[in-house]
C-alpha angles and dihedrals in degrees: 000000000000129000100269087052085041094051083043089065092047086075092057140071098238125077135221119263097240111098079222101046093051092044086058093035084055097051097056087049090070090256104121099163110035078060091047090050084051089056106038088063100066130073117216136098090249081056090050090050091059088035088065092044092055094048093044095049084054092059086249096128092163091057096040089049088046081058102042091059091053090052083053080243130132113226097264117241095228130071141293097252093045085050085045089061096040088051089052095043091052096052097037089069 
């Protein structure tokens, strides 16, 4: 799957089969947490990674900081919808 596939399902009902995927399909739904509760319940630094965004995308910068270090990641200096994109295109590979 690549990104353009990945934004296609976003007009649909149905997600896509990777727990990360959904998480970040979810998120562009407006569903942010129901996405967050997803995520939350998995336990990897790719997890932690979605788990930051989340956070980020929220305004709770602590929290997403807190994340980020867990992912091994630095809180990126660009916005929420570049790091969106960066996210899909990470986990559409």
């Amino acid at each position: 799957m690549d990104i353009q596939e990945f934004k296609h399902l976003l007009k649909g009902s149905i997600p896509p089969d990777s727990v990360y995927l959904q998480a970040l399909w979810l998120e562009k739904k407006g569903k942010w947490d129901e996405a967050h509760r997803l995520i939350d319940s998995v336990d990897s630094t790719d997890a932690a990674w979605i788990h930051a965004h989340l956070h980020r995308v929220e305004g709770d910068n602590w929290n997403a900081r807190y994340w980020y270090s867990r992912a091994g990641k630095q809180t990126p200096n660009y916005d929420t919808t570049e790091e969106w994109i960066e996210l899909v295109r990470y986990f559409c590979t």
